[in-house]
C-alpha positions as CSV (number, residue, x, y, z in Angstrom):
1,X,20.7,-15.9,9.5
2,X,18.9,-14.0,12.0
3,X,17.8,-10.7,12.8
4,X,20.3,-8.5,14.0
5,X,18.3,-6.2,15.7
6,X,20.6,-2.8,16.4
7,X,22.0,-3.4,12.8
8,X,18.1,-3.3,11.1
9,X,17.1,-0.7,13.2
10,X,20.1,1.5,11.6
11,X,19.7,0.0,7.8
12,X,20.7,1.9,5.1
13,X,17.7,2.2,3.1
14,X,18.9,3.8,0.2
15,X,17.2,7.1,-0.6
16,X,16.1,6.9,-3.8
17,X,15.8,9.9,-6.6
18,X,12.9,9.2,-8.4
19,X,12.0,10.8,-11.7
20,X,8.6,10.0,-13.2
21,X,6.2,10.6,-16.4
22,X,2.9,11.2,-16.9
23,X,3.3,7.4,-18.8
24,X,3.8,6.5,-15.3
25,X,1.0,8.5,-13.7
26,X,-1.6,6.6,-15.7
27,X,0.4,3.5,-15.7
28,X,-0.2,3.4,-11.9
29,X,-3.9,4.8,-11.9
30,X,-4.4,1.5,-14.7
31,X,-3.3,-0.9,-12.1
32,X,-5.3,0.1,-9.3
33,X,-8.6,-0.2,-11.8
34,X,-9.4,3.5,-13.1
35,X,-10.7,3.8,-16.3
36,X,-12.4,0.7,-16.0
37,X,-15.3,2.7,-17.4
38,X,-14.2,4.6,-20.7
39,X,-17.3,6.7,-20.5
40,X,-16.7,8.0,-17.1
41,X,-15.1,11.6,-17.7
42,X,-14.4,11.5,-13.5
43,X,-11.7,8.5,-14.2
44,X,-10.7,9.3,-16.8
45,X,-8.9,12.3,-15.9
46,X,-6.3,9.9,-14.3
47,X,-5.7,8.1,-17.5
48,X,-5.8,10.4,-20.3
49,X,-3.3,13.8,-20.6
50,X,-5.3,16.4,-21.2
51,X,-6.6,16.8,-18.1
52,X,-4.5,14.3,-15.9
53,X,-4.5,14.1,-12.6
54,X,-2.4,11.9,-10.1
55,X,-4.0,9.6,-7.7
56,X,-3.4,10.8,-3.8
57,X,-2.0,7.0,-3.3
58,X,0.4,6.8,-6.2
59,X,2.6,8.0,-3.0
60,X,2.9,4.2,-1.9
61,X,4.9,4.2,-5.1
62,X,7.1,7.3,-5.2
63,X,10.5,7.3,-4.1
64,X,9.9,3.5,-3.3
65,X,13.7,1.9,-2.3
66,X,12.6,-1.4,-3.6
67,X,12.4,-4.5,-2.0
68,X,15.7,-4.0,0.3
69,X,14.3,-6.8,2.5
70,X,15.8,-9.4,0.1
71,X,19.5,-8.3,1.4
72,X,20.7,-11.6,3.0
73,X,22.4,-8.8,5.4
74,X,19.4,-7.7,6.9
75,X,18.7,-11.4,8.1
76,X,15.1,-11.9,6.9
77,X,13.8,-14.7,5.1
78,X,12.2,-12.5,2.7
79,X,10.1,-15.1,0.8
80,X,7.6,-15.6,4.2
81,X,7.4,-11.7,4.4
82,X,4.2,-10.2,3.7
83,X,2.5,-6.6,3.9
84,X,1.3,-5.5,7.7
85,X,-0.4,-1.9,7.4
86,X,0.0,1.0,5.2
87,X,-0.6,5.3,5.6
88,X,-0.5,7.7,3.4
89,X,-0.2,11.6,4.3
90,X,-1.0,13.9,1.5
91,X,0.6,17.2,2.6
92,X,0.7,18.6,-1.1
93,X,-0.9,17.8,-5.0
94,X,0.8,15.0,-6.5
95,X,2.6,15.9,-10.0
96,X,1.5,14.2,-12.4
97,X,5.2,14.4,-13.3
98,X,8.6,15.4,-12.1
99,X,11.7,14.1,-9.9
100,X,11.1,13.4,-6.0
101,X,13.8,12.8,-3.2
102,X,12.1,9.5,-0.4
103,X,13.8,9.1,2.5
104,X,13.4,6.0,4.3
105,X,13.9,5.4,7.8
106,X,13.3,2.3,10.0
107,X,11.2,3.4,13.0
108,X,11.0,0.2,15.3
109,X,11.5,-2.9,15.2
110,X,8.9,-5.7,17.2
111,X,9.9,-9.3,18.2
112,X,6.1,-10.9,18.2
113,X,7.8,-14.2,19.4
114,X,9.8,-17.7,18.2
115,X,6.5,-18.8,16.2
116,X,4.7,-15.1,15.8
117,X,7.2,-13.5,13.2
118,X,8.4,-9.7,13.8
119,X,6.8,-6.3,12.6
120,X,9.2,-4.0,10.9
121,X,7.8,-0.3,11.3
122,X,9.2,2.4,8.1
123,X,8.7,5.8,7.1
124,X,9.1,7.6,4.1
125,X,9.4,11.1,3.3
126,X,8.9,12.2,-0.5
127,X,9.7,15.5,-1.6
128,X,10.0,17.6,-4.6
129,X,13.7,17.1,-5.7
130,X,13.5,21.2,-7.2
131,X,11.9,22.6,-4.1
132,X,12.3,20.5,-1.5
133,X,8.6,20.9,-0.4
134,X,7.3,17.4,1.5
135,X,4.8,16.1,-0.8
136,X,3.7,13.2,1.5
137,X,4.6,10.7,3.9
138,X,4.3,7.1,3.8
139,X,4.1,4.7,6.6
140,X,4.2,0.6,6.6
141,X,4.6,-2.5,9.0
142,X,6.5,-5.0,7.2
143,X,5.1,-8.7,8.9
144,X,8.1,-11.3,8.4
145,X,6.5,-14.4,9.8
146,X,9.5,-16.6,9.9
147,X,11.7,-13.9,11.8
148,X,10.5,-13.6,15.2
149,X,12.6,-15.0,18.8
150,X,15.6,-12.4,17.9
151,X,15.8,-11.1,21.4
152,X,14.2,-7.9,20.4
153,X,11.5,-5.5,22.0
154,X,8.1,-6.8,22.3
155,X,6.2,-3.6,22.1
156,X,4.7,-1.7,22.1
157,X,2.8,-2.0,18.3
158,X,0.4,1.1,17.6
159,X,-3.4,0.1,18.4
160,X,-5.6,-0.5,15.1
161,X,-8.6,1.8,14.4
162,X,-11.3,0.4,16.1
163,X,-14.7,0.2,12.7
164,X,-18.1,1.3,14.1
165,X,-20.0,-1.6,15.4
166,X,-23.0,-0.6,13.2
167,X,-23.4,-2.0,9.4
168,X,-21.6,0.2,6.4
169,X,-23.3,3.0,5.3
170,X,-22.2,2.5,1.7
171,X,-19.8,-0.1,-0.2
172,X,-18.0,-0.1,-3.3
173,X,-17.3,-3.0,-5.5
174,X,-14.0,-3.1,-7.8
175,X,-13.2,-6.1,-9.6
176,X,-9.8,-6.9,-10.4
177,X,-8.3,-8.8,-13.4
178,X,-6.4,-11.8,-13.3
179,X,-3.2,-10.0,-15.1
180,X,-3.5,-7.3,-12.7
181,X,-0.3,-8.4,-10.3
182,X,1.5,-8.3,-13.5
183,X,0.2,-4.6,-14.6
184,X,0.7,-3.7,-11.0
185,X,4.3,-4.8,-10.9
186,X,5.6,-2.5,-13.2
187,X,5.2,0.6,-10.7
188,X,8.1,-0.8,-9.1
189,X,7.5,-3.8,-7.0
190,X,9.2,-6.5,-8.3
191,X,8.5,-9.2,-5.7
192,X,8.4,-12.5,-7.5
193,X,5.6,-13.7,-4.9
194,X,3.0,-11.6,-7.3
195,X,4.3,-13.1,-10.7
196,X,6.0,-16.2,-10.0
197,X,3.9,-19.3,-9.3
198,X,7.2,-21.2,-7.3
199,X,7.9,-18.7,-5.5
200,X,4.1,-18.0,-4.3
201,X,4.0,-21.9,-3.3
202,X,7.4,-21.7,-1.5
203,X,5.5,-19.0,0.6
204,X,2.3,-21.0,1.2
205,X,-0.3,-19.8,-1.3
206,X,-1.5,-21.4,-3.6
207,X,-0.6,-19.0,-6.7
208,X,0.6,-15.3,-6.9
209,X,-1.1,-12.7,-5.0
210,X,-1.8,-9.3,-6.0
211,X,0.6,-6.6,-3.9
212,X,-0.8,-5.5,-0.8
213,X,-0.2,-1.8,-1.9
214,X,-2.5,-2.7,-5.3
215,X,-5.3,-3.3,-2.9
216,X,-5.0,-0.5,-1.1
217,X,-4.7,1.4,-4.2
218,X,-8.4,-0.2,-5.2
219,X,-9.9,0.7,-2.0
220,X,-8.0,4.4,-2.5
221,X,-10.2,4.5,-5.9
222,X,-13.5,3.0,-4.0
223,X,-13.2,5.8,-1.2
224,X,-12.2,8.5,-3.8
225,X,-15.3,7.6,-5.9
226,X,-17.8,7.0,-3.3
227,X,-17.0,10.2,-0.9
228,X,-14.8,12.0,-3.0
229,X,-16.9,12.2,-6.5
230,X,-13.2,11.8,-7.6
231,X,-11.6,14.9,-6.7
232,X,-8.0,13.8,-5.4
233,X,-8.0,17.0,-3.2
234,X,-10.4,15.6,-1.2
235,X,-8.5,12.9,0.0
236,X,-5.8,13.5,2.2
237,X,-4.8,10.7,4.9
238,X,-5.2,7.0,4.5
239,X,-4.7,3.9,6.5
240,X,-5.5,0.4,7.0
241,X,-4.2,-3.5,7.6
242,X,-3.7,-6.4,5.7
243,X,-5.6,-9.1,6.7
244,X,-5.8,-11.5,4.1
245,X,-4.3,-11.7,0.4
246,X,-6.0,-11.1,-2.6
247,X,-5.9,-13.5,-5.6
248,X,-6.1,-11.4,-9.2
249,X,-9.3,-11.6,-10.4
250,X,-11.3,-11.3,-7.5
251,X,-13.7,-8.7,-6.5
252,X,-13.1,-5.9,-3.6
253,X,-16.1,-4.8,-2.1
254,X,-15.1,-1.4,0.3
255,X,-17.5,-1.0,3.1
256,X,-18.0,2.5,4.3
257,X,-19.1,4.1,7.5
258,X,-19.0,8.1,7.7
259,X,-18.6,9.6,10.9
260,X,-18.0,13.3,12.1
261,X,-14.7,14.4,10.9
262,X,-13.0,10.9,9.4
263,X,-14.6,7.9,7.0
264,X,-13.9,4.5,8.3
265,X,-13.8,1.2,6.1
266,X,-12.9,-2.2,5.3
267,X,-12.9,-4.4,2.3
268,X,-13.3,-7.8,1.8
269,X,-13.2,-10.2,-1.5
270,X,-16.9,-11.4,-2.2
271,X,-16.0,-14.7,-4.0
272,X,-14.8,-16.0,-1.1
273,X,-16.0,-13.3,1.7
274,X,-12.7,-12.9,3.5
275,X,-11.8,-9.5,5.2
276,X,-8.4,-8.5,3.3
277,X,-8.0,-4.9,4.2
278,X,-8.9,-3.8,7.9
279,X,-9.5,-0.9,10.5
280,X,-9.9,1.6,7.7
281,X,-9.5,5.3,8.5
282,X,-9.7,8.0,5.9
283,X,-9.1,11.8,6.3
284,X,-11.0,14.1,4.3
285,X,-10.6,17.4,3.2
């Protein structure tokens, strides 16, 4: 099959009712690497109840529709999909438990060409299921590299954040663990690509990759740690590209420049000093 591209456009993600623990809270903050230090009070707060506090980008996770892609409907060979960007929009404190309403919606749709794949552009809107109040907003480009030569627009794709030309200011290395795709995974994401060793060959690596949101999650802990002293109020918008997997295990060093009014990074894993997360912008409070 092929993309249909009027029919993808107007998909029927299903909105998704999501009710949630404070098990899940620290479930989530686990997989991204907090509490990696026992004696650090500061991250510890997002792992232990009595004082816990949600990460800003557990959003990626809330009210997540799940991996609709696989529909043989939608026409996408979902086993050469991969992750394109990711935002985050905090508008209010994350619960640390409750029920919240997402509503997904398919924003555009970009034919890249016969051998270039397409870019699948989504936004979801997570609210409090009792209030109604918009708790934040999360963005994505879905890359499905076996996809493109539908017939559909070309353009235009949003222009990345362009890094300062200088060297970081600061960095902050996170190591993973090699189970960490399989910790990860249980916020939601059940993509055999990050747990089955078949299906990451079928899609040309050459074993599971950790989830593209669990490294953004891991540079969401190195920015809250290194300009944030770990307050999740200070943190309020977030986004980047995917450049290049990560393998579990590896270690993600965030680079940092601060500039007037934003912070912009990267990160890259040192063992093999590839750029996997790109034109990094932060909002802080």
């Amino acid at each position: 099959m092929t993309i249909d591209y009027e029919k993808l456009l107007n998909w029927p993600v299903p909105e998704i009712i999501h009710t949630y623990t404070e098990r899940d809270t620290m479930l989530y903050a686990l997989g991204i690497g907090l509490g990696g230090d026992p004696l650090d009070k500061k991250q510890l707060r997002y792992v232990y109840e009595p004082d816990l506090t949600a990460v800003p980008s557990m959003a990626v996770v809330m009210g997540y529709p799940g991996f609709w892609i696989k529909d043989p409907d939608t026409g996408i060979d979902w086993k050469r999909v991969v992750h394109g960007e990711q935002s985050i929009r905090i508008h209010a404190p994350l619960p640390v438990a409750g029920t919240v309403v997402g509503k997904t919606k398919i924003e555009a749709i970009i034919d890249k060409g016969a051998d270039k794949g397409a870019l699948i552009y989504a936004k979801r809107d997570i609210s409090d299921q009792e209030t109604g109040n918009l708790l934040a907003t999360a963005s994505m480009s879905t890359f499905c590299r076996a996809d493109g030569g539908f017939g559909g627009p070309a353009g235009p794709s949003p222009k990345p954040h362009v890094l300062p030309e200088r060297a970081p200011d600061q960095s902050c290395d996170l190591a993973t663990m090699p189970q960490t795709a399989l910790l990860y995974r249980l916020n939601g994401d059940y993509n055999p690509l990050h747990a089955d060793p078949e299906v990451a060959k079928a899609a040309g690596f050459e074993r599971p990759i950790l989830h593209g949101l669990c490294t953004f999650g891991v540079v969401a802990h190195a920015l809250l740690r290194i300009c944030c002293d770990y307050d999740p109020r200070a943190l309020r918008a977030m986004d980047a590209r995917f450049s290049a997997p990560v393998y579990p295990g590896e270690t993600i060093r965030t680079e940092i420049w601060r500039e007037a009014g934003e912070v912009s990074f990267r990160a890259r894993v040192i063992e093999r000093d590839v750029i996997v997360l790109n034109n990094g912008r932060a909002e802080l409070a």
